[in-house]
C-alpha positions in Angstrom: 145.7 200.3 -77.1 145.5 197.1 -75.7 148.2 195.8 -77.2 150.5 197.9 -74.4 148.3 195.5 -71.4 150.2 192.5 -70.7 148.8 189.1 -70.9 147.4 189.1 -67.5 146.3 193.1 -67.1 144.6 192.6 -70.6 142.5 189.3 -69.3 141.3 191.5 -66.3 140.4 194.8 -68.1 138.4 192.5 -70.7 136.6 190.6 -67.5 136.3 194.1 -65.9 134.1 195.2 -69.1 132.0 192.0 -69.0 131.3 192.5 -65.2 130.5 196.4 -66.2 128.0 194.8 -69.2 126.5 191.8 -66.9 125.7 194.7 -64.0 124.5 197.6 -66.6 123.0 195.5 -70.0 120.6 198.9 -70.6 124.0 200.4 -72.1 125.4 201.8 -68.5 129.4 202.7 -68.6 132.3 200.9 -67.7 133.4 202.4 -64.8 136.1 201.8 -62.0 134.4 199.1 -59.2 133.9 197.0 -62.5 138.2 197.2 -62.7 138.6 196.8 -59.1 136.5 193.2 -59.2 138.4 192.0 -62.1 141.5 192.9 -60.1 140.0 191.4 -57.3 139.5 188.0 -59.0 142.0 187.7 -61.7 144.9 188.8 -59.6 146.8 189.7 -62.5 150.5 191.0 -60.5 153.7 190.0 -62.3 155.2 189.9 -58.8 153.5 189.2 -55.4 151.2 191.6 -53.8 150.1 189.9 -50.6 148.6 193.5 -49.6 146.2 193.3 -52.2 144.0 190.9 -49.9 140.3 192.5 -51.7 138.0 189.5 -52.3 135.7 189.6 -54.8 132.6 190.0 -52.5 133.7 193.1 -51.0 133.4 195.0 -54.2 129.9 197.0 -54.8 128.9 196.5 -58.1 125.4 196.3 -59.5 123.9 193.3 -59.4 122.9 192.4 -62.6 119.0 193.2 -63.3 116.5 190.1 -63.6 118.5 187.3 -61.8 116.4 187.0 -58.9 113.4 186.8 -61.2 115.1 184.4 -63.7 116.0 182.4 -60.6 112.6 182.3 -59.6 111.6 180.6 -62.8 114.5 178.1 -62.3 116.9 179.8 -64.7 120.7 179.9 -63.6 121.9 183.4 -65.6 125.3 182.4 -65.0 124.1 179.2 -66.6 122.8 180.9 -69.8 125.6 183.0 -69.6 128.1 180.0 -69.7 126.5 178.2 -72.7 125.6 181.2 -75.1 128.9 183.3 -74.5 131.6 181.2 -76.0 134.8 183.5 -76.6 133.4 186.1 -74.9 136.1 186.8 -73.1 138.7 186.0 -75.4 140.6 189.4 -75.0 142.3 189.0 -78.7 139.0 190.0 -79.8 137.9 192.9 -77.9 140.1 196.5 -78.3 140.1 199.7 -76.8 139.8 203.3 -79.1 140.3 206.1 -78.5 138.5 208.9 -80.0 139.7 212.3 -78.9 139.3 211.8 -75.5 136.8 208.7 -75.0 137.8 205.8 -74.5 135.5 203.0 -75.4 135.8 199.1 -75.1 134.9 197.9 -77.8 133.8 194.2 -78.0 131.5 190.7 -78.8 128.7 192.3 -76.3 128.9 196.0 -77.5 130.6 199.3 -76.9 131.3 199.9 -73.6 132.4 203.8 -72.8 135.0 204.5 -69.9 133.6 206.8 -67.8 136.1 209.7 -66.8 137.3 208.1 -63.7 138.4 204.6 -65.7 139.7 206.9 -68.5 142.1 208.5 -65.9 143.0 205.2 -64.5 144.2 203.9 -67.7 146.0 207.5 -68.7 148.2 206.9 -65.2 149.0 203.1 -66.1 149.9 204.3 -69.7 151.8 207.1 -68.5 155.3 205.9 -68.7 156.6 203.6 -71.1 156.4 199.8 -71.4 153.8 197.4 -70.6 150.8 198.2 -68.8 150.5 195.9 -65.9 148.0 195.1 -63.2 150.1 197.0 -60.8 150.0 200.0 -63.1 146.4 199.6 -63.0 146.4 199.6 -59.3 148.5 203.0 -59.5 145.7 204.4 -61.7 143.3 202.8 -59.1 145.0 204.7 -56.4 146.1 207.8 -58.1 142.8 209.7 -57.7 140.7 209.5 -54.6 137.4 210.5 -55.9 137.2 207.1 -57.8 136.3 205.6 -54.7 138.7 203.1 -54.9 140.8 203.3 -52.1 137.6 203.4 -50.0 136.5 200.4 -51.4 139.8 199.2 -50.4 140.3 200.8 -47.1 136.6 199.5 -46.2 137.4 196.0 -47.2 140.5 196.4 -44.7 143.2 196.9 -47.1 146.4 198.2 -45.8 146.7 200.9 -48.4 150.8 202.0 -47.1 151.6 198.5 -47.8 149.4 198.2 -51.1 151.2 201.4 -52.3 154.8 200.0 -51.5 154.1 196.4 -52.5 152.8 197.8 -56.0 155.4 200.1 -56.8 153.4 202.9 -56.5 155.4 206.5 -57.4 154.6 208.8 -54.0 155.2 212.2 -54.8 157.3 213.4 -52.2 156.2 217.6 -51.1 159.5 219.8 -51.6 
């Protein structure tokens, strides 16, 4: 299924997993504020999106568990992380399945499960035909408000009228 991503959308989903890995090693799920700080720091729009101004700091994700003590023993994770994950995030070798309806990333570090809210944001980007883009992915993002995306957004001081029109967004119009 990844093979519908484009270039760019496909190098973010794949750091997305790793992110949802690095902050939940015990076998958490891959879930949508992992997605939203890939977005947030692979930028991955075919055209500009100056709305999308989320930094990478403003995005709660787990911090991953044993850093601080590592640090405290003068080891830099990141560090480790550098020198003993070569390819890693190569995306040609990671793939997403679908198994009735799980999704799962599957990859070098494991299988990483979608939970229900990721699952629904990649349903909405796959929805119509063609490639799947980052702005699809923001569409998915925004499509459902109990993700808790566009309060991450809206907290970080997004302007979520001019995300939605700079994306492409489809607004259902009421009749």
């Amino acid at each position: 299924m990844l093979d519908r991503f484009t270039p760019e959308a496909r190098r973010a989903f794949v750091r997305a997993g790793i992110l949802a890995h690095d902050a939940r090693p015990e076998g958490g799920r891959f879930g949508t504020d992992a997605l939203l700080l890939a977005l947030a720091e692979q930028r991955p729009f075919a055209g500009p999106v100056a709305a999308f101004t989320l930094t990478p700091d403003a995005v709660p994700l787990a911090a991953t568990p044993g850093r601080d003590l590592l640090a405290t023993l003068g080891i830099d994770l990141d560090e480790v992380r550098r020198r003993t994950r070569h390819g890693v995030d190569d995306p040609a070798r990671w793939h997403l399945d679908r198994l009735l309806l799980r999704l799962t990333l599957r990859g070098p570090l494991g299988d990483l499960p979608l939970t229900l809210h990721l699952r629904k944001v990649v349903e909405v980007a796959a929805w119509k035909p063609g490639p799947i883009t980052g702005e699809r992915l923001l569409w998915g993002l925004l499509a459902d408000a109990r993700n808790g995306a566009a309060r991450t957004l809206r907290t970080a001081g997004v302007d979520l009228a001019a995300l939605v029109a700079q994306a492409g967004v489809p607004v259902r119009r009421a009749a």
